[in-house]
Structure formats: C-alpha cells, structure tokens
mmCIF file as gemmi writes it, N, C-alpha and C atoms, coordinates in Angstrom:
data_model
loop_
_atom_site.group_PDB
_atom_site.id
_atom_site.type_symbol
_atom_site.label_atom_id
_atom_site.label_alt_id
_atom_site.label_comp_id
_atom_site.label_asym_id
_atom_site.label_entity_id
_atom_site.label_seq_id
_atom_site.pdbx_PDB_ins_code
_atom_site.Cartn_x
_atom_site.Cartn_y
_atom_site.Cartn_z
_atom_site.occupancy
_atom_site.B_iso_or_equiv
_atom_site.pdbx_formal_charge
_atom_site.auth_seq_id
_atom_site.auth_asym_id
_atom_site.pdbx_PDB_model_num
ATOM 1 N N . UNK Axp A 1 ? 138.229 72.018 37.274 1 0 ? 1 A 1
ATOM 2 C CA . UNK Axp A 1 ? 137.562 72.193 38.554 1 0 ? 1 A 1
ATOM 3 C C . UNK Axp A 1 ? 138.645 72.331 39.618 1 0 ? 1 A 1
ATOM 4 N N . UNK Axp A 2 ? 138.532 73.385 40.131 1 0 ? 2 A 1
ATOM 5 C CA . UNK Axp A 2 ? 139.352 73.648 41.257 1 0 ? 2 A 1
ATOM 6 C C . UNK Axp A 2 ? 139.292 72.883 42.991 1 0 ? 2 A 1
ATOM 7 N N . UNK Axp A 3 ? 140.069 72.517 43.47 1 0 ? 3 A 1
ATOM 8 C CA . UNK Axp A 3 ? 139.894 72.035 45.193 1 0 ? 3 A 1
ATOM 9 C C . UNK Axp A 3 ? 138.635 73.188 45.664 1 0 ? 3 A 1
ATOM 10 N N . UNK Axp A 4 ? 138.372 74.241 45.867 1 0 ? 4 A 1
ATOM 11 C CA . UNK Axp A 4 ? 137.738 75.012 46.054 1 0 ? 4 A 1
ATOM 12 C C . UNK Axp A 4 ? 135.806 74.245 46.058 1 0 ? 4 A 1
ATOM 13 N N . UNK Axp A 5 ? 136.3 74.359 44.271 1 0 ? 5 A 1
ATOM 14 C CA . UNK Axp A 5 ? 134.685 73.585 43.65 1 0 ? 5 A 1
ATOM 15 C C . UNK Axp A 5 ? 134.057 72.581 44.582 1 0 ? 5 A 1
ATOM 16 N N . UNK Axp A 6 ? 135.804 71.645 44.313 1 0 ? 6 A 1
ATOM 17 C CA . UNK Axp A 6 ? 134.908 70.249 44.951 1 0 ? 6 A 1
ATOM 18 C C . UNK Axp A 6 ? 134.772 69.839 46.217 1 0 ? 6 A 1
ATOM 19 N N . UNK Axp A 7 ? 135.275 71.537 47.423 1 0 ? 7 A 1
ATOM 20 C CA . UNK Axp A 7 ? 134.902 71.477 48.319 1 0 ? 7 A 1
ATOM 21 C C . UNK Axp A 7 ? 133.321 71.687 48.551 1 0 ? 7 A 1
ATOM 22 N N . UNK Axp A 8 ? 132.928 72.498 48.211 1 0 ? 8 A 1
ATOM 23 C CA . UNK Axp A 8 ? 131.639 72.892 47.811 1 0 ? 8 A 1
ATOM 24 C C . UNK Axp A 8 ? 130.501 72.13 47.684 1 0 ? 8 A 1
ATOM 25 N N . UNK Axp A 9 ? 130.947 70.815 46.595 1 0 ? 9 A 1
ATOM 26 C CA . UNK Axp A 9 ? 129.98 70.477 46.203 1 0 ? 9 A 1
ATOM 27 C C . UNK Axp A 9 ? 130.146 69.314 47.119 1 0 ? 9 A 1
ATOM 28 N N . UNK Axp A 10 ? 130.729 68.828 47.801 1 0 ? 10 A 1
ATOM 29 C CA . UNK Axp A 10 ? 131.13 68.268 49.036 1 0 ? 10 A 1
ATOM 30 C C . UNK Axp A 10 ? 130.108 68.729 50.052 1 0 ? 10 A 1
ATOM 31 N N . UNK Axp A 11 ? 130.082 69.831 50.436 1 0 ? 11 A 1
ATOM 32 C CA . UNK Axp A 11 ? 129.515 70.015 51.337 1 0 ? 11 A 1
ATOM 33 C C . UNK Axp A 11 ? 127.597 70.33 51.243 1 0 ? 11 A 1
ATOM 34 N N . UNK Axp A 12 ? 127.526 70.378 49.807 1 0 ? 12 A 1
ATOM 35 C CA . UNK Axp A 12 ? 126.313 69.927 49.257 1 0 ? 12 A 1
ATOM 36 C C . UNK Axp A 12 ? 125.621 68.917 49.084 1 0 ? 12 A 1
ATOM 37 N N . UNK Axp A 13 ? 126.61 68.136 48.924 1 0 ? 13 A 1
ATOM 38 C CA . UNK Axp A 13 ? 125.92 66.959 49.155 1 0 ? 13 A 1
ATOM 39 C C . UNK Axp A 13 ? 125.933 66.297 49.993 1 0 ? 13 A 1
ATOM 40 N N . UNK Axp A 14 ? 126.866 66.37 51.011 1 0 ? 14 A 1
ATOM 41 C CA . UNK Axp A 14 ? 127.039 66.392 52.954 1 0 ? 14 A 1
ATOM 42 C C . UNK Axp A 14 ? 125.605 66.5 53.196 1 0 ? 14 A 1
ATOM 43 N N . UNK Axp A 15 ? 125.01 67.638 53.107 1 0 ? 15 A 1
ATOM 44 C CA . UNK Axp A 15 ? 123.52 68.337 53.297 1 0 ? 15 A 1
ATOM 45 C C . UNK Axp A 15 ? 122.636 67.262 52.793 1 0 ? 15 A 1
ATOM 46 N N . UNK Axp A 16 ? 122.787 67.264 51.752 1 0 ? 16 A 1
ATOM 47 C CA . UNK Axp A 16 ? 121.291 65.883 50.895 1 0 ? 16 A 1
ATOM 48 C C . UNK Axp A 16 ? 121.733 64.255 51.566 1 0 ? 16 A 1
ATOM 49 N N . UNK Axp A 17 ? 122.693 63.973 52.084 1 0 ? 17 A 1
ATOM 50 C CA . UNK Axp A 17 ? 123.044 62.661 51.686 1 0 ? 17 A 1
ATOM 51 C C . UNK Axp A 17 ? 123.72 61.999 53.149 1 0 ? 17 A 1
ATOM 52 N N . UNK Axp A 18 ? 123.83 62.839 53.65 1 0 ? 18 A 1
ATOM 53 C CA . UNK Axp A 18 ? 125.041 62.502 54.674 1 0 ? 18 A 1
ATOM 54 C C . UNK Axp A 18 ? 124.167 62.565 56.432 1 0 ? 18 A 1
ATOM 55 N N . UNK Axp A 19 ? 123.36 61.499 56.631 1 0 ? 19 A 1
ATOM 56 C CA . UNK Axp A 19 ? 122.871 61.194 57.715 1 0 ? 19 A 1
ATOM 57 C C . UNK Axp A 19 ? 123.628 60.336 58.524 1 0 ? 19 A 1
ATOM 58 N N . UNK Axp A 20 ? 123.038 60.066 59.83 1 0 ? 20 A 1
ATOM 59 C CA . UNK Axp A 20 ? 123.354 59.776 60.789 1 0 ? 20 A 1
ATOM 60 C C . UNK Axp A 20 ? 123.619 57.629 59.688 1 0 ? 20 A 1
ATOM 61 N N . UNK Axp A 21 ? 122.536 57.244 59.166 1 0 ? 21 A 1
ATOM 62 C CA . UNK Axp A 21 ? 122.626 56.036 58.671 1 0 ? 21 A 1
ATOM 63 C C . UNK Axp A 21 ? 123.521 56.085 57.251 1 0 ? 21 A 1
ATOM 64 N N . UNK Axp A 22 ? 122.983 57.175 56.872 1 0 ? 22 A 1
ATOM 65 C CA . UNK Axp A 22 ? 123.639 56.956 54.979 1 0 ? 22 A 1
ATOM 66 C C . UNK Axp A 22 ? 125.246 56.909 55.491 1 0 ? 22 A 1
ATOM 67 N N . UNK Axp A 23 ? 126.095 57.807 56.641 1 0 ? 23 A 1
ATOM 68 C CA . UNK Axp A 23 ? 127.535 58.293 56.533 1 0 ? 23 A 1
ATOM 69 C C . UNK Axp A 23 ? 128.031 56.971 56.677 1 0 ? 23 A 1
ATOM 70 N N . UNK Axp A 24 ? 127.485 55.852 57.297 1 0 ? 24 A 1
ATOM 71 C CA . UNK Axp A 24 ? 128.187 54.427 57.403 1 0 ? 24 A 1
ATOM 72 C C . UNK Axp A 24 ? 128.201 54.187 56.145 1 0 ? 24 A 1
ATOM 73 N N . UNK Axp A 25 ? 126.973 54.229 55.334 1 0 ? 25 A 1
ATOM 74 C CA . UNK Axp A 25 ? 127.282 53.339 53.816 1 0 ? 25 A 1
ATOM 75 C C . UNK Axp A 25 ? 128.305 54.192 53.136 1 0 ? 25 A 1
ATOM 76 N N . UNK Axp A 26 ? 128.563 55.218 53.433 1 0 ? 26 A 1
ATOM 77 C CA . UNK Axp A 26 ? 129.478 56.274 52.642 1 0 ? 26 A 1
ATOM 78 C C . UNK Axp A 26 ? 130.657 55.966 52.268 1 0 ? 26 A 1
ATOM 79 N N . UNK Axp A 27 ? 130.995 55.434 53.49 1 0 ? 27 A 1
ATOM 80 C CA . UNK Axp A 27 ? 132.528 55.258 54.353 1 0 ? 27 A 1
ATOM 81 C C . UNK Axp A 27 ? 133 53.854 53.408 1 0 ? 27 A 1
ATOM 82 N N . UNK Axp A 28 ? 131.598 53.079 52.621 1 0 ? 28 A 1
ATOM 83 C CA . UNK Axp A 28 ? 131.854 51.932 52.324 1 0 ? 28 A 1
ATOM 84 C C . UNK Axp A 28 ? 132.341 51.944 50.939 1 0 ? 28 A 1
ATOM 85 N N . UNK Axp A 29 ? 131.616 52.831 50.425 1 0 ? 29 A 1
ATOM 86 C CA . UNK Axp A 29 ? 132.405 53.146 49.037 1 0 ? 29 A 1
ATOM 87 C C . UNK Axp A 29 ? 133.633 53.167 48.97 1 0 ? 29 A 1
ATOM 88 N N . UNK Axp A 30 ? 134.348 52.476 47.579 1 0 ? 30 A 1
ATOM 89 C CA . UNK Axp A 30 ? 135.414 52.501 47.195 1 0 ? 30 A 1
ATOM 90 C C . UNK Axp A 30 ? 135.167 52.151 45.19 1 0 ? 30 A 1
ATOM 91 N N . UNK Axp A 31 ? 136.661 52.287 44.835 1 0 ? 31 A 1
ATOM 92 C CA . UNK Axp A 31 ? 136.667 52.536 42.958 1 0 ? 31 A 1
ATOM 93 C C . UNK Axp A 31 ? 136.519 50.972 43.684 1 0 ? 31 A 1
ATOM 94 N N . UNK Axp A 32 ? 135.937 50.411 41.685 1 0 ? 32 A 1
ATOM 95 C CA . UNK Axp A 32 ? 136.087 48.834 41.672 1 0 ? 32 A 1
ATOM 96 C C . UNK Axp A 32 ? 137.498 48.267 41.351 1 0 ? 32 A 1
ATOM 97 N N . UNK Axp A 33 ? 138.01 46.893 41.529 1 0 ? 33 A 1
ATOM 98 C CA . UNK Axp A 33 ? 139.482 46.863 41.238 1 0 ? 33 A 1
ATOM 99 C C . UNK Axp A 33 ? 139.158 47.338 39.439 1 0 ? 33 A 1
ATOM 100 N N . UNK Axp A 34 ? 138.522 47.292 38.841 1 0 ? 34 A 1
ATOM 101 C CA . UNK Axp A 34 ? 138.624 47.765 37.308 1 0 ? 34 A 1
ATOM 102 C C . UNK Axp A 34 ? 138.863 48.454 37.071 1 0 ? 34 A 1
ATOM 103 N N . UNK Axp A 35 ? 138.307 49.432 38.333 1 0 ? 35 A 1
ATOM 104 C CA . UNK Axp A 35 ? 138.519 51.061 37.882 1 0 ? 35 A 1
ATOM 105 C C . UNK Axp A 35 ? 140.187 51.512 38.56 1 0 ? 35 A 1
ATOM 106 N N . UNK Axp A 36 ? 140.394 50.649 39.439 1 0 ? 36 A 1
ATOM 107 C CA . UNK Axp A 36 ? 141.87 50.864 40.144 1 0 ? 36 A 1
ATOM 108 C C . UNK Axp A 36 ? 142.639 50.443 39.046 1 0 ? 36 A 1
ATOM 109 N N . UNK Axp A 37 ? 142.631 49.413 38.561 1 0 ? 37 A 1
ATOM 110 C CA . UNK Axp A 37 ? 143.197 49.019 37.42 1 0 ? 37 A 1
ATOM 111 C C . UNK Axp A 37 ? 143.762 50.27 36.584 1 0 ? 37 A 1
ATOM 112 N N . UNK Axp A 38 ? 142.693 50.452 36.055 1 0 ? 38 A 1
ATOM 113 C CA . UNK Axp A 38 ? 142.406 51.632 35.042 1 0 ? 38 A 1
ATOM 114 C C . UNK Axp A 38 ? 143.169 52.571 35.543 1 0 ? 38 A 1
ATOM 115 N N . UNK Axp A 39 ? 142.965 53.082 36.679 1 0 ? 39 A 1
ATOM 116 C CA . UNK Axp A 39 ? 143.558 54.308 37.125 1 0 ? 39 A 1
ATOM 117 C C . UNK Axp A 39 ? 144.803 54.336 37.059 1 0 ? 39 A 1
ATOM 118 N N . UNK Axp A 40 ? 145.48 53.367 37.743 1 0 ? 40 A 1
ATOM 119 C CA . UNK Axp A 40 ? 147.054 52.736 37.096 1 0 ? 40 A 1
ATOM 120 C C . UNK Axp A 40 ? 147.693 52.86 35.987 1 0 ? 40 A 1
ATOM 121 N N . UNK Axp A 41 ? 146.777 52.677 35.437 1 0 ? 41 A 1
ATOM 122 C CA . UNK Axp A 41 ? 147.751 52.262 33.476 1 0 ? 41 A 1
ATOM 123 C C . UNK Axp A 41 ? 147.283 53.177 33.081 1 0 ? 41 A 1
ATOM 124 N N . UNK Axp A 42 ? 146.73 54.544 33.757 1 0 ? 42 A 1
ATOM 125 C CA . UNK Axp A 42 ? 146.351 55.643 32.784 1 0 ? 42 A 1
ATOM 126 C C . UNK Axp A 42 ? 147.321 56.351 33.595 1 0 ? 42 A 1
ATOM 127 N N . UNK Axp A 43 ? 147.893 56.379 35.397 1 0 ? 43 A 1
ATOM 128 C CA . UNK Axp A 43 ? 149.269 57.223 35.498 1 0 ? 43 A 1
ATOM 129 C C . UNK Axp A 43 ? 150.553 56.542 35.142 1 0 ? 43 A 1
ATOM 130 N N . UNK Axp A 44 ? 150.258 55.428 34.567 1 0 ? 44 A 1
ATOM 131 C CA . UNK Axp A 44 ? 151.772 54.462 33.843 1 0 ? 44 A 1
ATOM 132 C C . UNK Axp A 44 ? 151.698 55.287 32.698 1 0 ? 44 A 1
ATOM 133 N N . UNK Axp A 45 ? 150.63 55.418 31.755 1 0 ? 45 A 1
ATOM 134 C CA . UNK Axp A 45 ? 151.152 56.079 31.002 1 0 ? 45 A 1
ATOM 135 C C . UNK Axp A 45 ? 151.699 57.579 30.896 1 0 ? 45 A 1
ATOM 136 N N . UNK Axp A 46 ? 150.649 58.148 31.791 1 0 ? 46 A 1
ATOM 137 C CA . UNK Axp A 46 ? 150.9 59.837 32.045 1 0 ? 46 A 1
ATOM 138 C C . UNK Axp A 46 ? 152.573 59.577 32.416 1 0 ? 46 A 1
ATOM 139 N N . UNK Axp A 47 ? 153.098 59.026 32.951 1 0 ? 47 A 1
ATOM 140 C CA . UNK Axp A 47 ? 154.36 58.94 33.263 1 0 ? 47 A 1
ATOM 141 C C . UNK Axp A 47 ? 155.568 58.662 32.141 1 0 ? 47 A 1
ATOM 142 N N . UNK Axp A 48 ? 154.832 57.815 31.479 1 0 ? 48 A 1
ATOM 143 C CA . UNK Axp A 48 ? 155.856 58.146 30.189 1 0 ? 48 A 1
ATOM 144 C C . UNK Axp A 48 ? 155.577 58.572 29.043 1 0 ? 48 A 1
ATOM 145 N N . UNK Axp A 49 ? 153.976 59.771 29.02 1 0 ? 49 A 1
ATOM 146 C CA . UNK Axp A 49 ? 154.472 61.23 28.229 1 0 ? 49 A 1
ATOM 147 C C . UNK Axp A 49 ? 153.49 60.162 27.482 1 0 ? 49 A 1
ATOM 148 N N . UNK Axp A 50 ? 152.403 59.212 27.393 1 0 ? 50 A 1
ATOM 149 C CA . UNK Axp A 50 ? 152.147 58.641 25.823 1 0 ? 50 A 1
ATOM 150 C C . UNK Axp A 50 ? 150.654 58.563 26.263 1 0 ? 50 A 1
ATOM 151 N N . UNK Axp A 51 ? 150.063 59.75 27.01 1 0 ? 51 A 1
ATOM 152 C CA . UNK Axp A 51 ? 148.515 59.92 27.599 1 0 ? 51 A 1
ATOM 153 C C . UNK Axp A 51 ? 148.21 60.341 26.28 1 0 ? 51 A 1
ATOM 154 N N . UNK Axp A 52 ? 147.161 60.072 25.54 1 0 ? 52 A 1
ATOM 155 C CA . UNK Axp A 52 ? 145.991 60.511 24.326 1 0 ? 52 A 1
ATOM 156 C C . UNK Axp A 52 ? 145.227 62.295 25.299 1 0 ? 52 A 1
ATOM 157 N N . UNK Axp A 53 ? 144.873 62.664 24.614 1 0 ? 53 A 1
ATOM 158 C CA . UNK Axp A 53 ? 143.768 63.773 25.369 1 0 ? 53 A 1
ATOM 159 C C . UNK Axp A 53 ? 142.385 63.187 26.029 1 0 ? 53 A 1
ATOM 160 N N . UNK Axp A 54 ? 141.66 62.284 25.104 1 0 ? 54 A 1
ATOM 161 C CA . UNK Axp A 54 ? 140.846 61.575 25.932 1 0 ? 54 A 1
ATOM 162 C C . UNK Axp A 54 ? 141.383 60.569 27.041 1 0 ? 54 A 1
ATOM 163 N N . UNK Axp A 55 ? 142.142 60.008 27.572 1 0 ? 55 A 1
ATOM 164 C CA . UNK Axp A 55 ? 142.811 59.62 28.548 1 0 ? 55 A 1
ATOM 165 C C . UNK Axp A 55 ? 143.039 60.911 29.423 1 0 ? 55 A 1
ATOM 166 N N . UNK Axp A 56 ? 143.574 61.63 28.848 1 0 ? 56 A 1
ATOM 167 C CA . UNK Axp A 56 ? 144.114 62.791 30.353 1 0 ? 56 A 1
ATOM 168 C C . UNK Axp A 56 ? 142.19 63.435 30.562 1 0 ? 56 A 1
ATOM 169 N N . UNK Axp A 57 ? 141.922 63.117 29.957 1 0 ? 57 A 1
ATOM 170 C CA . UNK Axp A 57 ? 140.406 63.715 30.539 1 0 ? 57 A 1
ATOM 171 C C . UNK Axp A 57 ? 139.818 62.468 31.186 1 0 ? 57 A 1
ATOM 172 N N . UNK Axp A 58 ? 139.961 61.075 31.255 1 0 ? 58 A 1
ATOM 173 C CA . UNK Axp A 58 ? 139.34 60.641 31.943 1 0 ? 58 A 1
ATOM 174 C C . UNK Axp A 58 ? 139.824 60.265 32.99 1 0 ? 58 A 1
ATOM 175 N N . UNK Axp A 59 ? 142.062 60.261 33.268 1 0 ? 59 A 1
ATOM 176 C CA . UNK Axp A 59 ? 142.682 60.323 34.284 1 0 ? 59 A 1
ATOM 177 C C . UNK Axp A 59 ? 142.013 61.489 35.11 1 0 ? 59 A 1
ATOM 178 N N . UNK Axp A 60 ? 141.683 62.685 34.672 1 0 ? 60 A 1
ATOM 179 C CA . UNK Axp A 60 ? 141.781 63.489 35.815 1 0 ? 60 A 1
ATOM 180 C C . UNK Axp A 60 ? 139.828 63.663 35.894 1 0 ? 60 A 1
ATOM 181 N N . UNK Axp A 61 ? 138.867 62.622 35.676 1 0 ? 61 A 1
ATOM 182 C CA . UNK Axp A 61 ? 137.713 62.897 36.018 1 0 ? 61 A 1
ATOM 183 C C . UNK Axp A 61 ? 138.032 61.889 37.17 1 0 ? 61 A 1
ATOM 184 N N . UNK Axp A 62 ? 138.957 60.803 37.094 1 0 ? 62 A 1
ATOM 185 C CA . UNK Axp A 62 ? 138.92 60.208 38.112 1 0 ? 62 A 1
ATOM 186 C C . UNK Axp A 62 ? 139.629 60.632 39.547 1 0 ? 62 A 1
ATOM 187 N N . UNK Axp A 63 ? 140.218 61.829 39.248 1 0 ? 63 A 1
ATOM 188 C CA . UNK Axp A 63 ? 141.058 62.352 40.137 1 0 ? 63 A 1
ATOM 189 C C . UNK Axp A 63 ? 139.715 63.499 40.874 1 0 ? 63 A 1
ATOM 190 N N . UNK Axp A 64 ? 139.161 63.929 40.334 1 0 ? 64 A 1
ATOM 191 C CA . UNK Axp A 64 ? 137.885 64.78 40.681 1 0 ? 64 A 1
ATOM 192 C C . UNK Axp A 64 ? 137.042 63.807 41.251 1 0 ? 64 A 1
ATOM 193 N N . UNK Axp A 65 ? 136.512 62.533 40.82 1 0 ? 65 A 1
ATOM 194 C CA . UNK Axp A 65 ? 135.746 61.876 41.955 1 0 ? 65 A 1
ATOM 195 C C . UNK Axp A 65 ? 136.449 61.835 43.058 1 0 ? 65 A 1
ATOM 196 N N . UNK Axp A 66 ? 137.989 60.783 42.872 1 0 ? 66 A 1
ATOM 197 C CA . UNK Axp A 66 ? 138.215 60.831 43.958 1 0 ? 66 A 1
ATOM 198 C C . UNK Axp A 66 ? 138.595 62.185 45.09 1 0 ? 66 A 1
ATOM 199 N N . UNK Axp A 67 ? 138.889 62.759 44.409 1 0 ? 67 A 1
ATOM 200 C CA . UNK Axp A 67 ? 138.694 63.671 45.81 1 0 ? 67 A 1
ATOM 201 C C . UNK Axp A 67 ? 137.498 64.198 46.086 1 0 ? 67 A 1
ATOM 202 N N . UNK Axp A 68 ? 136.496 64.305 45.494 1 0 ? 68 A 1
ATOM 203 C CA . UNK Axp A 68 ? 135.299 64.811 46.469 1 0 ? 68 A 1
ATOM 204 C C . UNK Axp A 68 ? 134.485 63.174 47.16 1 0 ? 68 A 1
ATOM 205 N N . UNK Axp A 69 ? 135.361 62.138 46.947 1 0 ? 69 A 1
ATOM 206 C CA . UNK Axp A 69 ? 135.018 60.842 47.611 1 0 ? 69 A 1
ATOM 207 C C . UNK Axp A 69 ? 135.323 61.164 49.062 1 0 ? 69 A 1
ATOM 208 N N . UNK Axp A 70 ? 136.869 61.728 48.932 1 0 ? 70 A 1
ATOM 209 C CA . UNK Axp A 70 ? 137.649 61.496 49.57 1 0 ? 70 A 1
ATOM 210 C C . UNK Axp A 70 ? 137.149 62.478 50.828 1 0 ? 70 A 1
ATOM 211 N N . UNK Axp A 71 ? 136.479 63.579 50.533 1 0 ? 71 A 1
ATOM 212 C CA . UNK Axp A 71 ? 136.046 64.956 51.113 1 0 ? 71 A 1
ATOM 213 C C . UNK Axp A 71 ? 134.77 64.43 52.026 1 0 ? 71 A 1
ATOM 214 N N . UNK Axp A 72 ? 133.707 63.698 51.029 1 0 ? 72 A 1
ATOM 215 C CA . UNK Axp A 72 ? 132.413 63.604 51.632 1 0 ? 72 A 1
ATOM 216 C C . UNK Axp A 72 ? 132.701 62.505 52.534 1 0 ? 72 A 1
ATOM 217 N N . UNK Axp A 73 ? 133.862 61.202 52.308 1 0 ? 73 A 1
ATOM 218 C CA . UNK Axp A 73 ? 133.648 60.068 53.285 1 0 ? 73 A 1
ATOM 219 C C . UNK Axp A 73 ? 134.725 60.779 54.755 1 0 ? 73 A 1
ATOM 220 N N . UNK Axp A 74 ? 135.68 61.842 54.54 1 0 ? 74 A 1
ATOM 221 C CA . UNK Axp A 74 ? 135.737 62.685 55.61 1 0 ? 74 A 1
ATOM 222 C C . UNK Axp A 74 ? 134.73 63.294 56.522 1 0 ? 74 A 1
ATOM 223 N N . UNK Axp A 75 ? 133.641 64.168 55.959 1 0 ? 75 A 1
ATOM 224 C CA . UNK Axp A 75 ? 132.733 64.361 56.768 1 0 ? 75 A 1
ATOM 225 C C . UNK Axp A 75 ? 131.918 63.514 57.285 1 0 ? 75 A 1
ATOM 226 N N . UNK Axp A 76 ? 131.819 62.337 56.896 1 0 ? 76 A 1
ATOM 227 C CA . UNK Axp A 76 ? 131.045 61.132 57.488 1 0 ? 76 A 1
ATOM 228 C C . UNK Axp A 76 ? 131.683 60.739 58.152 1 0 ? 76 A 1
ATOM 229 N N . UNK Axp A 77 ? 132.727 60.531 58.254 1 0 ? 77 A 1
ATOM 230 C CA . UNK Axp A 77 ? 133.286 60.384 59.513 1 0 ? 77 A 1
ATOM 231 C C . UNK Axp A 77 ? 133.385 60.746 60.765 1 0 ? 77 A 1
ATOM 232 N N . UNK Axp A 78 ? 133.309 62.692 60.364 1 0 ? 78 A 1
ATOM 233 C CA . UNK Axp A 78 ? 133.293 63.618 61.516 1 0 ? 78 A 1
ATOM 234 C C . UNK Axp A 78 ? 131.396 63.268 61.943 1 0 ? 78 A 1
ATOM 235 N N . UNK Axp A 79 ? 130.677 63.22 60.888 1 0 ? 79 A 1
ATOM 236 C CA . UNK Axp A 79 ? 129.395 63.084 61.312 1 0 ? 79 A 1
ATOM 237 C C . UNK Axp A 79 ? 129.034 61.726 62.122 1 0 ? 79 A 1
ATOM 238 N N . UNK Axp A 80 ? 129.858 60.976 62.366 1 0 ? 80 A 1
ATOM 239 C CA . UNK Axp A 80 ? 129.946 59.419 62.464 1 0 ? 80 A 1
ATOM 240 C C . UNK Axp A 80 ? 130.246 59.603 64.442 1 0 ? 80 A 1
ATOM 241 N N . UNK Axp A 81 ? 131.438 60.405 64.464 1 0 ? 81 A 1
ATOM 242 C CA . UNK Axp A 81 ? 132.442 60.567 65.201 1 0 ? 81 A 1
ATOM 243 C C . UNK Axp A 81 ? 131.015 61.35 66.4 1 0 ? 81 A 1
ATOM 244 N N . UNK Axp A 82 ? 130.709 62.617 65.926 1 0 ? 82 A 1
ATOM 245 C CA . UNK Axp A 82 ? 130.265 63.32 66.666 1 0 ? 82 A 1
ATOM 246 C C . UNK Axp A 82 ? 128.83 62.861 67.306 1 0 ? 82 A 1
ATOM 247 N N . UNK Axp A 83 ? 128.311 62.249 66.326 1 0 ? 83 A 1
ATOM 248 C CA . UNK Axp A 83 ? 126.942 61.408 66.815 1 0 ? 83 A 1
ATOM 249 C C . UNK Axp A 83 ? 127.155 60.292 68.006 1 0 ? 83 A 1
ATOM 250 N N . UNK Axp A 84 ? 127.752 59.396 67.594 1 0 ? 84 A 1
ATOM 251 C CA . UNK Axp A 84 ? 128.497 58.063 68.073 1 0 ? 84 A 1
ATOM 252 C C . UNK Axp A 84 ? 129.026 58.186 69.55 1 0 ? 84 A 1
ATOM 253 N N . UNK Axp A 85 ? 130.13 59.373 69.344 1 0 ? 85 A 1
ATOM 254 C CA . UNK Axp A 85 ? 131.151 59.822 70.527 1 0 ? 85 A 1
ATOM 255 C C . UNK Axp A 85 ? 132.663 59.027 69.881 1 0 ? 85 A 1
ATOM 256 N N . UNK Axp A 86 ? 132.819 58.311 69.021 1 0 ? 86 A 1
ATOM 257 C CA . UNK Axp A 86 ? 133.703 57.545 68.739 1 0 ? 86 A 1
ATOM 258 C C . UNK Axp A 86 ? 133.585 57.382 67.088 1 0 ? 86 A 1
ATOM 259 N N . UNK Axp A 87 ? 134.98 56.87 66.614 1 0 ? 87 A 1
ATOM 260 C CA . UNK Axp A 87 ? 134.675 57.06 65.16 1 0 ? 87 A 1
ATOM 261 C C . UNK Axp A 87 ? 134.375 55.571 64.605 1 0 ? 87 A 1
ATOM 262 N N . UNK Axp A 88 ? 133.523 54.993 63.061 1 0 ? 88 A 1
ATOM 263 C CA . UNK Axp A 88 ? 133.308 54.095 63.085 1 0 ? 88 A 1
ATOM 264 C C . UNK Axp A 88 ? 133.711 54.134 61.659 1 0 ? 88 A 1
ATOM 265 N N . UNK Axp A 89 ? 134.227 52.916 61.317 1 0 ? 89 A 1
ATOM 266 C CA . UNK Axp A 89 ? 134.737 53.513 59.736 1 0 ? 89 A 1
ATOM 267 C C . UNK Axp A 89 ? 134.545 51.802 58.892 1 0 ? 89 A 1
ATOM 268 N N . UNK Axp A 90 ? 134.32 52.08 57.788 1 0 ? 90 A 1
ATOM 269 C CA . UNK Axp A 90 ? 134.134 50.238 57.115 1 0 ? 90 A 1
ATOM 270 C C . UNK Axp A 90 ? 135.903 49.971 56.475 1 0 ? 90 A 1
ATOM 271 N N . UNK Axp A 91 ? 136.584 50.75 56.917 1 0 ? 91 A 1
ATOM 272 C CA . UNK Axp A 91 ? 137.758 50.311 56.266 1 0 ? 91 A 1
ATOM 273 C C . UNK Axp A 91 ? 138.368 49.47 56.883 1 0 ? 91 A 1
C-alpha cells in the first residue's frame, strides 16, 4: 500500500467518522504499550537482518495503521482547530 492509498482512505473515513465530537475521541487513540512493545522488538529485529516473513508482514501492517492513524488524527485536529478557533488535542 502506497502513502497515496492511505491518504485516501484517510480521507474516507475523515467523511464517515470525523465530527465535530468523534475528532476529540480520535486524537485519543494511541497503540497499547503491548503493541509498542511489539513494535520495538519487531524493528530490533528488522535491524539485525533476523525478521521471519510473517514478522515483516506484521512490522509493516503496523506501519500502515500507523500512518493512516497518524493522517486521520491530523485532520481532527484541523477539524478541531477550525470549528473551535483554537486547537484541542488529548496529548
């Protein structure tokens, strides 16, 4: 999946999901420490060359959430920002 894609589907689901109330809960999302965990010791290993194929497929599904996380809790922000007059963020 290309940056392209998961702009896209970003902005698709901006459309279904991304209100004036939902963009606060948006902003609140984050991985669990398990999954941070995880994410870690799967680029510890990518780093020293000893990733399995099922590992590099689930390193980089997590690299695909996070960036269309990263995309949609952007526009909630701008949607946050522009409603508001000011930006409001749970971080």
């Amino acid at each position: 999946m290309n940056a392209m894609t998961v702009q896209h589907e970003a902005s698709i689901f901006e459309r279904l999901l991304i209100g004036d109330d939902s963009a606060q809960a948006l902003l609140s999302v984050r991985f669990s420490a398990e999954d941070e965990d995880r994410m870690r010791g799967l680029m510890e290993k990518n780093n020293q060359g000893t990733l399995s194929a099922e590992e590099l497929a689930e390193m980089e599904a997590y690299r695909q959430v996070g960036a269309f996380l990263a995309i949609a809790q952007a526009k909630a922000r701008l949607r946050l920002k522009s409603a508001n007059g000011n930006l409001t963020d749970a971080e």
